[in-house]
C-alpha positions as CSV (number, residue, x, y, z in Angstrom):
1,X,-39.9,56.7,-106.9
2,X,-36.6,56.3,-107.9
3,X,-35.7,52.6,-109.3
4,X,-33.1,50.1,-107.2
5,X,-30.0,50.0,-109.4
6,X,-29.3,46.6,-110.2
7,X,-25.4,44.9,-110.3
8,X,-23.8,44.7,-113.4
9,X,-21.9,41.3,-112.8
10,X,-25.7,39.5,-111.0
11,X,-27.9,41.4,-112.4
12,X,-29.7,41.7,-108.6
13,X,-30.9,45.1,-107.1
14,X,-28.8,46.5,-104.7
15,X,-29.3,48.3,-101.4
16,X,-27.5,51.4,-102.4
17,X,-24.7,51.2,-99.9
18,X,-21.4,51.2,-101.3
19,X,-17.8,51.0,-99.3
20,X,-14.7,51.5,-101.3
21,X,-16.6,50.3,-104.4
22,X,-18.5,46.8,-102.9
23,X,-21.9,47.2,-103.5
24,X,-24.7,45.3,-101.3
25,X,-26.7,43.3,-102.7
26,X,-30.7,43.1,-102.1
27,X,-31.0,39.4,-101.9
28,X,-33.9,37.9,-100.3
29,X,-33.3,35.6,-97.3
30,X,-33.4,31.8,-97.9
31,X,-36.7,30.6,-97.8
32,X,-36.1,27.4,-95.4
33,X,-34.8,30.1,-93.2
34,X,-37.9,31.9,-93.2
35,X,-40.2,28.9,-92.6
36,X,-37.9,28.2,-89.5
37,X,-38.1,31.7,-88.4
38,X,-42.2,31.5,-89.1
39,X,-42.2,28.0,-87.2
40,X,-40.7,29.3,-84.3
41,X,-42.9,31.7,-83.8
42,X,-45.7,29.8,-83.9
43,X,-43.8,27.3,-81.4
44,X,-43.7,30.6,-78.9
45,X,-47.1,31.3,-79.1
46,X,-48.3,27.8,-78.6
47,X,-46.0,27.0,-76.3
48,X,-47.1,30.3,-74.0
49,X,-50.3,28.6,-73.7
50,X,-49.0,25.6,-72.6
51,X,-46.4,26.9,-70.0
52,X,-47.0,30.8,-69.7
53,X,-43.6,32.9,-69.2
54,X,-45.7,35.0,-66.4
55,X,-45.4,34.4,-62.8
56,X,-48.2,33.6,-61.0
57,X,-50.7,32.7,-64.4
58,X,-51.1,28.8,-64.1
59,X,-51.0,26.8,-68.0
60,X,-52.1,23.6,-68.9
61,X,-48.9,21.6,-68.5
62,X,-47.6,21.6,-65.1
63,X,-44.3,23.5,-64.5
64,X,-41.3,23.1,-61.6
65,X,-42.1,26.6,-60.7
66,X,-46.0,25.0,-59.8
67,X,-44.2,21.7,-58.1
68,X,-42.2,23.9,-56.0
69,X,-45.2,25.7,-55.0
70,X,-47.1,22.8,-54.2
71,X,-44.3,21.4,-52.1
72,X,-43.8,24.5,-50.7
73,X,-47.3,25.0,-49.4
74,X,-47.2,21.8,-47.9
75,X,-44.0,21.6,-46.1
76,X,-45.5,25.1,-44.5
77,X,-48.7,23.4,-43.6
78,X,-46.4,20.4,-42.0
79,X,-44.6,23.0,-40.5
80,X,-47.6,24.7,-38.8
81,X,-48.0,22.6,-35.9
82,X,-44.6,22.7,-34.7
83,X,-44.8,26.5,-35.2
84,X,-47.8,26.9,-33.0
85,X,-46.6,24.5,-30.4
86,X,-43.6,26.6,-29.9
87,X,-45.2,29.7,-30.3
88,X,-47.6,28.7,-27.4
89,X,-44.7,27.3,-25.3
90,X,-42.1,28.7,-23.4
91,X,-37.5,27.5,-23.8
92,X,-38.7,25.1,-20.9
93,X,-41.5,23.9,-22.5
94,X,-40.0,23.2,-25.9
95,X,-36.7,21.4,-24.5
96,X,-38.9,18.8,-22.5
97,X,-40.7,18.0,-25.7
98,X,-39.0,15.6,-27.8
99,X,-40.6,17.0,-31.2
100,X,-40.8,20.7,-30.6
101,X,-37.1,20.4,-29.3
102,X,-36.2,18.7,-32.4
103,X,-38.0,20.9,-34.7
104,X,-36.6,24.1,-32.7
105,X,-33.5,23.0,-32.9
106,X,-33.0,22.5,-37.0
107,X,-34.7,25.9,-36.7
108,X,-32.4,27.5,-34.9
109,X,-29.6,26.2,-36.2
110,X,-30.7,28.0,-39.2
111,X,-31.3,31.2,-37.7
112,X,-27.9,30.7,-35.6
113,X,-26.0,30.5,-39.5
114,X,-27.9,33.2,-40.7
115,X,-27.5,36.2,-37.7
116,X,-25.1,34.6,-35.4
117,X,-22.5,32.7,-36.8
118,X,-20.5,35.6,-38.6
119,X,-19.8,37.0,-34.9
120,X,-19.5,33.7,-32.8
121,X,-18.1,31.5,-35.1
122,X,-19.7,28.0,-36.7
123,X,-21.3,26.2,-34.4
124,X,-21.0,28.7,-31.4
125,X,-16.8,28.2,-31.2
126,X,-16.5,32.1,-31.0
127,X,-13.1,34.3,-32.2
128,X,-11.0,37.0,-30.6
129,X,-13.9,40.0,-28.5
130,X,-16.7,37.6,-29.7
131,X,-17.8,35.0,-26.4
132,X,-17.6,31.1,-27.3
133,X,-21.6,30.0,-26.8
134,X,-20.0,26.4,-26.8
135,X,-18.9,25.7,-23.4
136,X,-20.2,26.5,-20.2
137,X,-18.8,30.0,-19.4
138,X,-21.8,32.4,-20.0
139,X,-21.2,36.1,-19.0
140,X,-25.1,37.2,-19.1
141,X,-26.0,33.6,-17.2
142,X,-27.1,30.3,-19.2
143,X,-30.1,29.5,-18.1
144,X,-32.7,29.4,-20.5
145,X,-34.3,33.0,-19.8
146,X,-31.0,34.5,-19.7
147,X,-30.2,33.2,-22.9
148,X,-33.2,34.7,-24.3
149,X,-33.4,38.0,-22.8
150,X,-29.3,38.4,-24.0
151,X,-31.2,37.7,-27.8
152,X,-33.9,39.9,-26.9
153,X,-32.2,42.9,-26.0
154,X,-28.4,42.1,-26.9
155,X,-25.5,44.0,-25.1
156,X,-24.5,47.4,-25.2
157,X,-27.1,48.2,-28.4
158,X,-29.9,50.7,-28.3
159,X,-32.4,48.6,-27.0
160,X,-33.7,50.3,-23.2
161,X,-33.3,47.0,-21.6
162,X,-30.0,45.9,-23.3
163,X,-27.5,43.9,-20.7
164,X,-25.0,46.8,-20.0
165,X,-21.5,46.9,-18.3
166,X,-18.1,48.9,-19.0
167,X,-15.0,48.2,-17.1
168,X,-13.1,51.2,-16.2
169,X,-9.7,52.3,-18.0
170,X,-7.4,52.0,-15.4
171,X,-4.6,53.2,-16.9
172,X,-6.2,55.8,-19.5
173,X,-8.1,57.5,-16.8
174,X,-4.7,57.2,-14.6
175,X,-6.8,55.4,-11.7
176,X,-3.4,52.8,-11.9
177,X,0.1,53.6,-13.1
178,X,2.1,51.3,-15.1
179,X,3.9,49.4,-12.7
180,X,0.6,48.5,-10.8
181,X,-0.9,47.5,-14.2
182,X,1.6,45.2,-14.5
183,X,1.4,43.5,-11.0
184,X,-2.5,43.2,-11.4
185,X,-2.3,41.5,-14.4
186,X,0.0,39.1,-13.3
187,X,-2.4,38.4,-10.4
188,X,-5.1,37.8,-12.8
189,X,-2.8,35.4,-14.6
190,X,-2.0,34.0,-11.6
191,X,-6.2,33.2,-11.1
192,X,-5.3,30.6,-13.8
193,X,-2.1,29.2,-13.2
194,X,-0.2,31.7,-15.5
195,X,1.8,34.1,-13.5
196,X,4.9,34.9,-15.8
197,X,6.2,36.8,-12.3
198,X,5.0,35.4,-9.2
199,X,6.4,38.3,-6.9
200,X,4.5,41.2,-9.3
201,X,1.6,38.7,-8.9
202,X,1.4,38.8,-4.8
203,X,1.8,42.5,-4.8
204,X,-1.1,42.7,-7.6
205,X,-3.3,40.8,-4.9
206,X,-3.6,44.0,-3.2
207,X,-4.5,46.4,-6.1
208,X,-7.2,43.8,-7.1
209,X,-8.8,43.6,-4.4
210,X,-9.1,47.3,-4.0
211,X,-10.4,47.8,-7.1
212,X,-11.0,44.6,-9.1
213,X,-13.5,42.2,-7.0
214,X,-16.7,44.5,-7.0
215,X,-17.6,43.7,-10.5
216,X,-15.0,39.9,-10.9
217,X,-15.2,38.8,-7.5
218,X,-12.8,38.3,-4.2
219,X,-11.4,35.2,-6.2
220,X,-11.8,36.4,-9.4
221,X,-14.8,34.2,-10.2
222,X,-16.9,37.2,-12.1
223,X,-20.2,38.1,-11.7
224,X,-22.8,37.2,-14.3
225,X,-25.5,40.0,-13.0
226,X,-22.9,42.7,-14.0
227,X,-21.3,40.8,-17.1
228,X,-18.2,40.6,-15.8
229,X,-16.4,37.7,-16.6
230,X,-14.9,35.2,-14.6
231,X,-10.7,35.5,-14.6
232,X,-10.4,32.2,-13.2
233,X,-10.8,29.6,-15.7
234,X,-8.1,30.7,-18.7
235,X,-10.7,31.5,-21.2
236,X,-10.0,35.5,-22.7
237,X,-12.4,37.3,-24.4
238,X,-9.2,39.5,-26.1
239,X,-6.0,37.4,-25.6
240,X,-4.6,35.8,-22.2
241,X,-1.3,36.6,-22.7
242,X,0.3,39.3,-20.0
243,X,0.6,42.1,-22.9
244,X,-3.5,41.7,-23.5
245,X,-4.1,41.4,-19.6
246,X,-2.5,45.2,-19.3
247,X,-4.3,46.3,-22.5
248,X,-7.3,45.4,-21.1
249,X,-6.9,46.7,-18.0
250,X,-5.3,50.0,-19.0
251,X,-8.0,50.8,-22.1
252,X,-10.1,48.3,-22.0
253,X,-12.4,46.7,-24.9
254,X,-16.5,46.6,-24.9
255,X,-18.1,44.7,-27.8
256,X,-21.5,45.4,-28.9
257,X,-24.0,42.7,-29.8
258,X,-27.2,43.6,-31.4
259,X,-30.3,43.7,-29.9
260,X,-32.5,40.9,-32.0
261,X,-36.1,41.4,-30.3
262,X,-36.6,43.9,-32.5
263,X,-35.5,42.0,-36.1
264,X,-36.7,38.2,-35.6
265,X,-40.1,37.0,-34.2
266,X,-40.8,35.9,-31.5
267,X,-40.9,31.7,-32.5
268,X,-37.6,32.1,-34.2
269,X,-36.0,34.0,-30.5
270,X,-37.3,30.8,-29.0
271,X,-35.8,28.3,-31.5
272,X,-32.4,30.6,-31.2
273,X,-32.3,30.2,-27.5
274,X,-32.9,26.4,-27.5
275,X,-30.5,26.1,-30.2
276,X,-27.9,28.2,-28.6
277,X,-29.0,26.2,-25.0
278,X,-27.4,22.7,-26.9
279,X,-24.1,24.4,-27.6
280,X,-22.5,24.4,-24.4
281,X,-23.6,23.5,-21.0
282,X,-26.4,25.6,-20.0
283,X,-27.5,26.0,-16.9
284,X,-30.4,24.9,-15.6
């Protein structure tokens, strides 16, 4: 065993690692450190007892994590009845009760800010290809099982009984030239008191009655049972100026909302359709 060479200058052992001629020294550590270090220790393993670090093993002090538990537990059992009440009710049911109603709608509020709101907008107000759910224009219909079956199976998704329409390209599939584009969309315009060219307007009467009032009606007043929306009442899914009338009309847009039946129960559908119900004006 070969013996630690010792410093000339301190006369204590070094380590035996040497850089550019500095020695280390093999000093022990301080001893208050080491009673602290010990201390600690002993604090950890006491204090493990006292408030274990594992989730889900209780101690003998009561922790926030145990508190929250508690108050969570209890706010679900407060919550239970209101849960079962709606789950055993139908929209109808629930809005003509002044507890469930109020229950379902902080619910679905929730729910709405969660899964809705990044399409329609805070509070329902909607944005450009996503509908407003806060006035009293509905496309699907507003009553309360229309609202619910739109959740349910959402539009255009891959559920079997998703609502389903597509309006026809009238210009990509070359059903309408350009010029009778134009005078249909100032007709449309004209549903709303927009017209930029009243004469282009008359002779679009024509072309939308031909091929327009099937699915938006003879005065343009839509058609909920197709989706079609009304063109009467200056509210645009995709702009209302006369440059996004002929877009639409020549290729026109379909958005896609999700079918939700299939990702949220059944009590938190009902809370979403009551919720969404208080937005605008549904219909009863």
């Amino acid at each position: 065993m070969t013996t630690p060479k010792k410093d000339e200058l301190t006369g204590v052992a070094t380590t035996g690692h040497e850089w550019d001629g500095l020695t280390e020294l093999n000093n022990p550590l301080p001893r208050w450190w080491l009673y602290v270090l010990y201390a600690t220790i002993v604090f950890g393993v006491i204090y493990a007892f006292f408030v274990p670090p594992i989730p889900g093993v209780e101690g003998i002090l009561p922790t926030t994590r145990q508190a929250l538990s508690e108050r969570v537990a209890e706010a679900r059992e407060g919550q239970a009845t209101f849960l079962t009440g709606i789950e055993n009710s139908d929209a109808a049911q629930i809005r003509a009760d002044g507890e469930l109603f109020a229950f379902a709608t902080a619910g679905g509020a929730a729910s709405f800010a969660e899964n809705c709101a990044p399409c329609h907008g805070a509070g329902g107000a909607g944005a450009p290809g996503y509908p407003s759910l806060a006035d009293d224009v509905w496309l699907w219909g507003g009553t309360l099982g229309d609202i619910e079956a739109t959740i349910i199976h959402g539009v255009r998704s891959d559920d079997p009984d998703t609502r389903y329409s597509e309006m026809l390209a009238f210009g990509r599939d070359g059903i309408l030239t350009g010029a009778q584009i134009g005078d249909v969309a100032n007709y449309v315009l004209s549903l709303s008191g927009k017209a930029p060219d009243a004469q282009a307007a008359a002779a679009g009467k024509e072309i939308f009655a031909e091929n327009c009032t099937s699915c938006h009606g003879e005065n343009g007043e839509g058609m909920q049972e197709l989706g079609a929306p009304a063109l009467d009442d200056a509210i645009w899914l995709y702009g209302g100026t006369l440059a996004d009338v002929e877009t639409q009309i020549t290729n026109p847009k379909h958005g896609v909302m999700p079918a939700w039946g299939g990702r949220l129960d059944e009590t938190t559908i009902k809370m979403l359709t009551v919720y969404v119900s208080t937005l605008g004006g549904y219909e009863e």
